[in-house]
C-alpha positions, -999 to +999 in steps of 0.1 A: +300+027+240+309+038+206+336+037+190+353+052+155+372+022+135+393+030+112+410+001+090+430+006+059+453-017+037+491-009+044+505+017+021+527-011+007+505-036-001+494-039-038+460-032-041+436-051-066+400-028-060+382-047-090+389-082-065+393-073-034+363-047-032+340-078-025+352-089-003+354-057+021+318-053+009+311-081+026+328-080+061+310-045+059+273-062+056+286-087+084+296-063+107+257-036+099+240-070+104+257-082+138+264-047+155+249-013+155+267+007+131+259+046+130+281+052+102+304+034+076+328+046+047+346+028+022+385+042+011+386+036-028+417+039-030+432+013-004+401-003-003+395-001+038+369+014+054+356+037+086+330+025+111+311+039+139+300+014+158+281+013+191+291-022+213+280-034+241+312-050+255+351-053+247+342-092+233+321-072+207+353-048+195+375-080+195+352-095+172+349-068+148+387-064+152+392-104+142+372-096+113+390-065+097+421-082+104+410-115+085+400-088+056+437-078+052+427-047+072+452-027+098+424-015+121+425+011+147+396+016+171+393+047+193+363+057+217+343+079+204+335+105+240+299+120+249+300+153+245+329+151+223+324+161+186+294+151+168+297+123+143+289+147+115+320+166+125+344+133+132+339+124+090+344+157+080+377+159+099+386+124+080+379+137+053+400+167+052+429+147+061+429+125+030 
């Protein structure tokens, strides 16, 4: 099943992009290389990120979760439904809310 992850850093929680950028960098390249990720997007200005992930089982979301969280990341997950709107459609609707 997939599902749309969106994780942020609090609104108020300083925010250091120059050091803390690396680090999300690499949760991101741990999460590509452990699940199937469709799609991913990096907030530059609270340094979170988006992710469309496809998983196999709730142990799989939990993990990804654990890892977000352990970034200094508030994630929410939601399921993305078949026949529901395409992913093309689901970023461009993020990105008109920002």
């Amino acid at each position: 099943m997939k599902f749309f992850i969106d994780s942020k850093r609090p609104i108020d929680a300083s925010t250091d992009i120059e050091r803390e950028m690396p680090a999300r960098i690499e949760v991101a390249a741990l999460i590509r290389k452990h699940y199937r990720t469709d799609v991913h997007y990096f907030y530059a200005d609270r340094v979170g990120m988006i992710l469309i992930v496809d998983l196999d089982d709730a142990v799989q979301l939990s993990e990804i979760i654990l890892l977000l969280r352990r970034a200094g990341l508030n994630p929410e997950a939601y399921p993305v439904l078949e026949g529901g709107p395409t992913m093309s459609q689901v970023l461009l609707d993020v990105a008109a809310m920002e």
